[in-house]
TILUM-651583 format. One record per residue (C-alpha): x, y, z; residue in three letters. Coordinates in steps of 0.5 Angstrom, whole numbers, plus 2048, in hexadecimal, padded with zeros to 3 digits. Each point is the difference from the previous one (the first is absolute). Layout:
<atoms>
XYZala;...
</atoms>
This chain:
<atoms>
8868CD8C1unk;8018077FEunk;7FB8037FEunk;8048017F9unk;8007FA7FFunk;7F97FF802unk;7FE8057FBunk;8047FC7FAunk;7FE7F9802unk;7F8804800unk;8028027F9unk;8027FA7FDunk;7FB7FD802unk;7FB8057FDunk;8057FF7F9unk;7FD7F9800unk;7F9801801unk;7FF8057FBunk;8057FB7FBunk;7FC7FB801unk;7F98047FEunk;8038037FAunk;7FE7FD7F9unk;8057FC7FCunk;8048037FBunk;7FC8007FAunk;8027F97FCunk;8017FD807unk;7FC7FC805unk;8007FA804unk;7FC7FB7FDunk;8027FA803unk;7FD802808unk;7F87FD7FEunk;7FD7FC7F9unk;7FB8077FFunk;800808801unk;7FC806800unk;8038057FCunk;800807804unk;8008067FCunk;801805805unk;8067FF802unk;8027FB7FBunk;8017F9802unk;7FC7F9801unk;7FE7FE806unk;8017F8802unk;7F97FC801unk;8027FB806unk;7F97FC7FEunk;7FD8017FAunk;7F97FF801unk;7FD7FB7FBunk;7FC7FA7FFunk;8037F97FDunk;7FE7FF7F9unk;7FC7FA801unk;7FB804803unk;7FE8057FBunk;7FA7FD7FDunk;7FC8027F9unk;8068037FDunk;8047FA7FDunk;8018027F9unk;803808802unk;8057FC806unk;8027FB7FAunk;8028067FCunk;803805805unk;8037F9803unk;8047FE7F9unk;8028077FFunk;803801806unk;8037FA7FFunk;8038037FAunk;803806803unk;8037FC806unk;8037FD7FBunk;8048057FBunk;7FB7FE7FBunk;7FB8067FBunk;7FA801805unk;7F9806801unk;800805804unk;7F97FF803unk;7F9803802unk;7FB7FC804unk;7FA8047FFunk;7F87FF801unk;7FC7FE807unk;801803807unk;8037FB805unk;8017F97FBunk;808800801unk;8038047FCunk;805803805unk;7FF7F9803unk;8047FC7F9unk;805805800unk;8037FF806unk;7FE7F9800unk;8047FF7FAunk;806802802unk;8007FC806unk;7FF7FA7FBunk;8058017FCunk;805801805unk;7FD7FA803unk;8027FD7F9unk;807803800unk;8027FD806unk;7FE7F97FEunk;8048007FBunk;806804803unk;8008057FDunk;800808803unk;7F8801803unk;804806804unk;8018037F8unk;7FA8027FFunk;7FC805805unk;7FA803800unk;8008087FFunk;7F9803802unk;7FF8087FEunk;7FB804803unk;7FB8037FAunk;801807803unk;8077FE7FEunk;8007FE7FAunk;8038067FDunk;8067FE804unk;8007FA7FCunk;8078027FBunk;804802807unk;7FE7F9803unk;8027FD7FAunk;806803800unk;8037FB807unk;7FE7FA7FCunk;8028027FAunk;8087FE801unk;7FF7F9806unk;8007FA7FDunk;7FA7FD803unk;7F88017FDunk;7FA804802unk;7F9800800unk;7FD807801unk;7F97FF802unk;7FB806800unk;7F97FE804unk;7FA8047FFunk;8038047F9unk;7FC8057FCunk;7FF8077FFunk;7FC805800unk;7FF8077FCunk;806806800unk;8057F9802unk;8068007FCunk;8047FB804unk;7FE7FB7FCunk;8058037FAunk;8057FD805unk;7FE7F9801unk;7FF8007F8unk;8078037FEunk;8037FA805unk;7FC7FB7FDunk;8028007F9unk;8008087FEunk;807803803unk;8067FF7FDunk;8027FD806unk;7FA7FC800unk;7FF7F9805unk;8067FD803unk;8007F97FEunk;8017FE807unk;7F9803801unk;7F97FE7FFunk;7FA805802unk;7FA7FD803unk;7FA804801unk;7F97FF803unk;7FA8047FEunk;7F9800800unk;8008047FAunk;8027FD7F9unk;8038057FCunk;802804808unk;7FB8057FEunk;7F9802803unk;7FB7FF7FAunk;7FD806802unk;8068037FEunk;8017FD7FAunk;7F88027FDunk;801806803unk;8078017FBunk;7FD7FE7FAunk;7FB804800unk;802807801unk;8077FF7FDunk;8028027F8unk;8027F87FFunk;7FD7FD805unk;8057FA7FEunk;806804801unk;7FE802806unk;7FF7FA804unk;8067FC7FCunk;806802805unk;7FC7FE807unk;7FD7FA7FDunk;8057FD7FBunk;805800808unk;7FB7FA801unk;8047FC7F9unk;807801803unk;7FD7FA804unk;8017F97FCunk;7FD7FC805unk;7F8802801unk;7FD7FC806unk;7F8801801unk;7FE7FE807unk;7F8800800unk;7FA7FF806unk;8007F9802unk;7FA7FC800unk;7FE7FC806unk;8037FA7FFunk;807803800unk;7FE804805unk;7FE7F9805unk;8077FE7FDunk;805806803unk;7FC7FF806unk;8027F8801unk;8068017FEunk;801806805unk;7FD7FC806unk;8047F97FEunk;807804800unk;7FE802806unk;7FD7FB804unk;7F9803801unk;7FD7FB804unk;7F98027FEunk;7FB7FB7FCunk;7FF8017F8unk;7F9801800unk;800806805unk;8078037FDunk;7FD8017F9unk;7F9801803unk;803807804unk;8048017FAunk;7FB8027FCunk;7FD804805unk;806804801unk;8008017F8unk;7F98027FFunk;802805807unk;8068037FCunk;7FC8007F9unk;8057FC7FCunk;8057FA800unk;8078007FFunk;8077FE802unk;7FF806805unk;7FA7FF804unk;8027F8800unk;805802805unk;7FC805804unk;7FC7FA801unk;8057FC803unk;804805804unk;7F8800802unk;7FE7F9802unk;807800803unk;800804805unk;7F97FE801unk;8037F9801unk;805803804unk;8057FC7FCunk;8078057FDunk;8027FF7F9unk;8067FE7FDunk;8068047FEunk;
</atoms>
C-alpha cells in the first residue's frame, strides 16, 4: 500500500469515529437499541442503558397503595389513555426511584403478554443538573411514535435556581407544553421541590409574601399525581428484608435474620427499603452467598 493510500485509508477511518461520536440531528435518535436511556446534555444525546438496575416489584414492601397508583397510571399511559405526570416525595430510602423503575418493567411485562409492543414504551432518566435541557430533549421524542417516561431522581431546588421555570413550562406552561407521548416522573425528598428554610425565609422578607413563593411552589401542582413515601415501621422493615432473603435464597434461619436485622437498623438509626437491602448485601457476603440478578 502506498503511503497515500495509507493516509486515506487512516482518514476514513477517523471520518467514522467521529461520525459515530457526534450527537444526532435534533428531532433524530435511535431509540430502538435499549428499553431505557439517559439523556446526555452536553453533547446532546441518550446513552443506551445495557442493564437497568432495579428490583422486581414483588419485593418492594410497605408501599402497596403508591405501587398501585403509579402502576395504574402507567398503565394508562402505555395505553394511549389520559394520564399524571408524577412526584414521589417524602423519606429517604423507601423506594421511590425503586417504583418507578419497577413499573416500567412491569408494564412492559404486561404488554408483552398480551402482545402488544413493550419495546414502545422506554425509560428516559434526566440528570437534575440537566433539567434545564429538558425542552431540547423533548425535542427528539416529540416526533417518534413510541411513548416515554422521563424519570428525574433526587429532584429539588435551592436559592438563585431558576431551572425550574424550564420544567414548569414543559409540564403544563408552555405553549408547546407536554408531548402526549410523554409523562414525567420525578422523585424528591421535598413535596413542594423547595427547602422549607427557603420557603420561610421568603414569606418573611417579601412585600407579598405570597406572591413570592407561588411561582417555585405552584411547580409541585404541575403534578397530577402525588405519592407520599413515609418512615417504615419495624413490621414492614422485617417484611422488606424476608422478602430480600426468600428471593435470594439466603440460607440463613428466620429468627437470626431478623434479630441482625434489627441491629443493623439501630446501627444505621432508621428503617427503610435502603438499609434493607444494605443488610442483605451485608449478611450475603457473609454468607459467602452471590445474589441474584
Amino acid at each position: 500500500m502506498t503511503n497515500e493510500a495509507a493516509i486515506l485509508e487512516r482518514l476514513d477511518r477517523l471520518v467514522a469515529a467521529l461520525e459515530r461520536m457526534a450527537p444526532v440531528a435534533r428531532g433524530q435518535a435511535d431509540f430502538t437499541s435499549a428499553e431505557a436511556f439517559v439523556w446526555q446534555a452536553s453533547p446532546e444525546g441518550f446513552q443506551p442503558v445495557p442493564h437497568i438496575n432495579r428490583q422486581p416489584l414483588g419485593l418492594l414492601k410497605g408501599i402497596d397503595i403508591a405501587a398501585t397508583q403509579l402502576l395504574d397510571n402507567t398503565r394508562r399511559f402505555a395505553k394511549g389513555l389520559p394520564s399524571n405526570n408524577a412526584l414521589l416525595w417524602g423519606a429517604r430510602g423507601m423506594g421511590k426511584s425503586s417504583l418507578v423503575k419497577a413499573a416500567h418493567a412491569e408494564v412492559r411485562r404486561e404488554l408483552k403478554l398480551t402482545n402488544a409492543s413493550p419495546d414502545d414504551l422506554k425509560l428516559v432518566e434526566i440528570h437534575r443538573e440537566d433539567i434545564d435541557t429538558l425542552p431540547a430533549c423533548l425535542g427528539y421524542m416529540r416526533t417518534s411514535r413510541m411513548r416515554f417516561i422521563v424519570f428525574c431522581d433526587d429532584l429539588s431546588f435551592d436559592h438563585d435556581d431558576t431551572s425550574y421555570k424550564s420544567l414548569k413550562a414543559v409540564l403544563e406552561g408552555g405553549i408547546e407544553g407536554r408531548p402526549q407521548n410523554v409523562l414525567f416522573y420525578a422523585t424528591s425528598n421535598r413535596r413542594h421541590l423547595m427547602p422549607r428554610d427557603m420557603i420561610d425565609n421568603e414569606r418573611a422578607t417579601a412585600i407579598n409574601p405570597g406572591e413570592a413563593i407561588e411561582e417555585k411552589v405552584s411547580l409541585s401542582d404541575r403534578f397530577g399525581l402525588w405519592l407520599g413515601f413515609h418512615n417504615a415501621s419495624q413490621s414492614d422493615y422485617l417484611d422488606m428484608v424476608r422478602s430480600y432473603a426468600a428471593h435470594h435464597k439466603l440460607k440463613i434461619a428466620d429468627d437470626k435474620l431478623e434479630r441482625e436485622a434489627l441491629e443493623w437498623s439501630m446501627t444505621r438509626g432508621g428503617r427503610s427499603g435502603r438499609v434493607a437491602w444494605q443488610f442483605i448485601q451485608d449478611i450475603a457476603g457473609r454468607l459467602e452467598q452471590p445474589l441474584e440478578v
